[in-house]
TISEZA-591974 format. One record per residue (C-alpha): residue in three letters; x, y, z. Coordinates in steps of 0.02 Angstrom, whole numbers. Each point is the difference from the previous one (the first is absolute). Layout:
<code: ala | u: X | v: Y | w: Z>
...
END
This chain:
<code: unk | u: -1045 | v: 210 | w: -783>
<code: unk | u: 72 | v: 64 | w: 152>
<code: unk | u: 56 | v: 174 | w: 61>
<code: unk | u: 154 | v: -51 | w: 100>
<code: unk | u: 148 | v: 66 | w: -28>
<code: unk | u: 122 | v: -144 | w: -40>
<code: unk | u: 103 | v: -72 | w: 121>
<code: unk | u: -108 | v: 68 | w: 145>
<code: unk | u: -83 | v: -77 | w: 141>
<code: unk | u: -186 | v: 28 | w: -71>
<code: unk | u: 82 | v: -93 | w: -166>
<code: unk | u: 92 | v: -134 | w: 108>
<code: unk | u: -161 | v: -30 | w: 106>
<code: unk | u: -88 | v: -22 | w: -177>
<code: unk | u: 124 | v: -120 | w: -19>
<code: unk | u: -20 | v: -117 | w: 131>
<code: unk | u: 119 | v: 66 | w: 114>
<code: unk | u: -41 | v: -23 | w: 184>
<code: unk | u: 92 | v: 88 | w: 165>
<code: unk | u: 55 | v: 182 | w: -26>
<code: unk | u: 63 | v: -14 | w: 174>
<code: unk | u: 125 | v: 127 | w: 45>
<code: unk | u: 170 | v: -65 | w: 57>
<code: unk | u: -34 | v: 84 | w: 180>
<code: unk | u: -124 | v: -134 | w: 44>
<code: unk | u: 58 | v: -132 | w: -115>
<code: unk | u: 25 | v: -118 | w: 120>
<code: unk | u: -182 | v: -14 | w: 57>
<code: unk | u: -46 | v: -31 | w: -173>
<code: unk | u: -80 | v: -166 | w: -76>
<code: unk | u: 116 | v: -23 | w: -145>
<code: unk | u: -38 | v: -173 | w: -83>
<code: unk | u: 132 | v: -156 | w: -6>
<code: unk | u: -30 | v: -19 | w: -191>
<code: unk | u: 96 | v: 61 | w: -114>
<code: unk | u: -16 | v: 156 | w: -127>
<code: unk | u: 51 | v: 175 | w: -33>
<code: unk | u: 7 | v: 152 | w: 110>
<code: unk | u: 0 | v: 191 | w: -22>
<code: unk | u: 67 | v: 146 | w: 101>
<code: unk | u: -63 | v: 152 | w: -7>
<code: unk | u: 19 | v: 168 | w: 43>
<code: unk | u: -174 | v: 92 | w: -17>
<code: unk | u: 48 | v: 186 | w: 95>
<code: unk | u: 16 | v: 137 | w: -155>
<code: unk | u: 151 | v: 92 | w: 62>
<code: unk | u: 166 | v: -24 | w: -78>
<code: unk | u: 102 | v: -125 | w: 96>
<code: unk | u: 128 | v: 36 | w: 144>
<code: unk | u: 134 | v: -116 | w: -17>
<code: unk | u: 117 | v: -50 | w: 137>
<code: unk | u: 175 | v: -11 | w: 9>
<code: unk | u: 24 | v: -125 | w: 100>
<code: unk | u: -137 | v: -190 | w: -20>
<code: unk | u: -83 | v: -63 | w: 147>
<code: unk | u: 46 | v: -192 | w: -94>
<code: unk | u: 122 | v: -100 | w: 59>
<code: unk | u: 153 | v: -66 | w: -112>
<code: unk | u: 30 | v: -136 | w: -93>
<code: unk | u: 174 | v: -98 | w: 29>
<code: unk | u: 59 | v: 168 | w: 58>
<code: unk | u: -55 | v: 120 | w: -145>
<code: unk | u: -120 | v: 145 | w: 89>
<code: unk | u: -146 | v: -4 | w: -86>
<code: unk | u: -13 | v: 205 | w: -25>
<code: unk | u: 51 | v: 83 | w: -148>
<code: unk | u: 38 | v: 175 | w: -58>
<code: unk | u: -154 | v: 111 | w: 15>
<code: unk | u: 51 | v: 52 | w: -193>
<code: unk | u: -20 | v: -153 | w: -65>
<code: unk | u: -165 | v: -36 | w: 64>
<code: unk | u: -70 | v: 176 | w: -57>
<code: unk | u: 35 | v: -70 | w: -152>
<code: unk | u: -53 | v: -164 | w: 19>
<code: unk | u: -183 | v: 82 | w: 36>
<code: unk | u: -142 | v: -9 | w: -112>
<code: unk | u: -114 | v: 120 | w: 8>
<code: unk | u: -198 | v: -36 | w: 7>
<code: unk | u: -40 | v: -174 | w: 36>
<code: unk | u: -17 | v: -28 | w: 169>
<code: unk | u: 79 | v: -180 | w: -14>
<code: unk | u: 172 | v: 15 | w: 46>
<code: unk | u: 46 | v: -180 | w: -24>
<code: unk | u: -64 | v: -170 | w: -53>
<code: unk | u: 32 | v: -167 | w: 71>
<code: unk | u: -40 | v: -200 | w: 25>
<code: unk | u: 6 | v: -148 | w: 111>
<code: unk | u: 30 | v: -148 | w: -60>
<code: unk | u: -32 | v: -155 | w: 93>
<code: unk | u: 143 | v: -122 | w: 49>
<code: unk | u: -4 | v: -176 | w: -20>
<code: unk | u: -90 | v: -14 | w: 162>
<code: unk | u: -120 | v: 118 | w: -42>
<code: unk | u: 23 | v: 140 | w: 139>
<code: unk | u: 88 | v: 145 | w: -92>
<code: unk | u: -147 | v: 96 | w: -47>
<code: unk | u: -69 | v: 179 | w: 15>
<code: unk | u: 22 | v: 10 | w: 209>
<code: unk | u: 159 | v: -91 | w: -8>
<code: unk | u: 69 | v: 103 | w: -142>
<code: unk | u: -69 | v: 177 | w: 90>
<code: unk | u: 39 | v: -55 | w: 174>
<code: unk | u: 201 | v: -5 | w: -54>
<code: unk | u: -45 | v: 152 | w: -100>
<code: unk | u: -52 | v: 108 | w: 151>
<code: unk | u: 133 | v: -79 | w: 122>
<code: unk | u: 135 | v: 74 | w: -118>
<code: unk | u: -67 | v: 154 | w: -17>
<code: unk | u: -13 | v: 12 | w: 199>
<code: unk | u: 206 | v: -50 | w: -15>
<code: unk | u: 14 | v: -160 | w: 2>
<code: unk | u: 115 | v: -105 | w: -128>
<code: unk | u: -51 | v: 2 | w: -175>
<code: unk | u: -97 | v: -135 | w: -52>
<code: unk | u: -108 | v: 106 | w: -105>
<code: unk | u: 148 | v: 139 | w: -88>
<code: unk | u: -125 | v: 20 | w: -145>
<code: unk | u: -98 | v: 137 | w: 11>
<code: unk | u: 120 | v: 70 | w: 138>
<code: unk | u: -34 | v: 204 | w: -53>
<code: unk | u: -164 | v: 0 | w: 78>
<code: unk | u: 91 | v: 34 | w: 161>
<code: unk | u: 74 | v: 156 | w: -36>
<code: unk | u: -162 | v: 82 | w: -37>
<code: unk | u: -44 | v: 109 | w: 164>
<code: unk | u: -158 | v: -63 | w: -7>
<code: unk | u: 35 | v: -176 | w: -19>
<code: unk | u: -122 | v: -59 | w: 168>
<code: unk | u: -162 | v: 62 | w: -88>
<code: unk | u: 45 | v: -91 | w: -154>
<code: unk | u: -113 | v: -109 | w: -52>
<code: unk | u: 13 | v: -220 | w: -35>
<code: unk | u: -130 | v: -79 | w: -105>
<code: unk | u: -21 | v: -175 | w: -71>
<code: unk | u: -48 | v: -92 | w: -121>
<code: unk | u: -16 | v: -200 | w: 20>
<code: unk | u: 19 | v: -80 | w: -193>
<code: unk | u: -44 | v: -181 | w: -49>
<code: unk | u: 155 | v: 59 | w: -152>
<code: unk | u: 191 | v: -23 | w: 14>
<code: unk | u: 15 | v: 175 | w: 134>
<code: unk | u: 171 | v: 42 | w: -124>
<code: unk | u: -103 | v: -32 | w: -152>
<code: unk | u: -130 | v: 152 | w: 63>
<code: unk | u: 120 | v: 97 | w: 95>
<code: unk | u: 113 | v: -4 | w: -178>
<code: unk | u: -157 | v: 74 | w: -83>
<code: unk | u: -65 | v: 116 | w: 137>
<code: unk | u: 192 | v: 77 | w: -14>
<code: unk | u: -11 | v: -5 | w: -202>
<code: unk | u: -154 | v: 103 | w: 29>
<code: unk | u: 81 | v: 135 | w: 113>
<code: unk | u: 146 | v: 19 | w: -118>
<code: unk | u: -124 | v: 11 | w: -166>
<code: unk | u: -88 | v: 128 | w: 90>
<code: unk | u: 121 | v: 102 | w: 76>
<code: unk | u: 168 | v: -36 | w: -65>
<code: unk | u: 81 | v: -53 | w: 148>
<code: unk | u: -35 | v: -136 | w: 136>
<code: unk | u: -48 | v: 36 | w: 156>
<code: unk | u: 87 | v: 109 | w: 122>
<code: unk | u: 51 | v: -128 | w: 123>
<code: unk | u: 19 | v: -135 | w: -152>
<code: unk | u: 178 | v: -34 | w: -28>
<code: unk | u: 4 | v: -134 | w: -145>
<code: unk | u: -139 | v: -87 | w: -119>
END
């Protein structure tokens, strides 16, 4: 049995989970084309600084920040996941994990939103040394995702920070 805390990198790496590549040199990464599930996570022990204003862009014109109140209490103290998602592939098979996190990073460096989920991670002050890590599945990457979250929320109550829906 393991001694990882849950829902931290030593636990994801147990897992299978590949990367931990912090969004500062993310684009120098070798993120695979298949598809799967991803994790960001916030390893640093101090209490998070979050930021009034989002470095994301909008999405058909709504600014992607929100009050700094509501994501103090959107926070969830311990893990050091902060949200949970996938990449499906499209018909013609190219919408995987570097697809999905390449539109993921754009938006968080302003451009438009074609990645809104998980949109809080750019309020964090320390959202550059924030870490990406993978996960390529041979499953349905909603079918593990879906359980990955179902996990978090036994566990803790609450989805991830950054995770806005089920």
């Amino acid at each position: 049995m393991s001694d990882a805390q849950p829902w931290s990198r030593q636990a994801l790496e147990e897992g299978g989970f590949r990367g931990f590549v912090p969004f500062a040199s993310f684009e120098t990464a070798d993120v695979p084309e298949a598809p799967g599930v991803y994790a960001i996570l916030r390893t640093g022990h101090a209490a998070p600084v979050f930021l009034a204003g989002s470095a994301a862009g909008p999405r058909n014109g709504t600014a992607a920040a929100v009050a700094v109140e509501v994501l103090a209490k959107k926070w969830v103290p311990g893990p050091e996941v902060v949200y949970i998602g996938k990449a499906t592939p499209s018909t013609a098979g190219r919408r995987g994990l570097q697809k999905r996190l390449d539109e993921y990073v754009a938006h968080g460096a302003g451009g438009p939103a074609k990645h809104w989920g998980g949109r809080y991670v750019w309020q964090l002050a320390d959202h550059d040394e924030l870490l990406v890590a993978w996960n390529v599945t041979d499953e349905d990457p909603g079918v593990v995702e879906s359980r990955m979250l179902g996990d978090f929320v036994d566990r803790y109550g609450a989805l991830p920070f950054a995770n806005l829906r089920r």
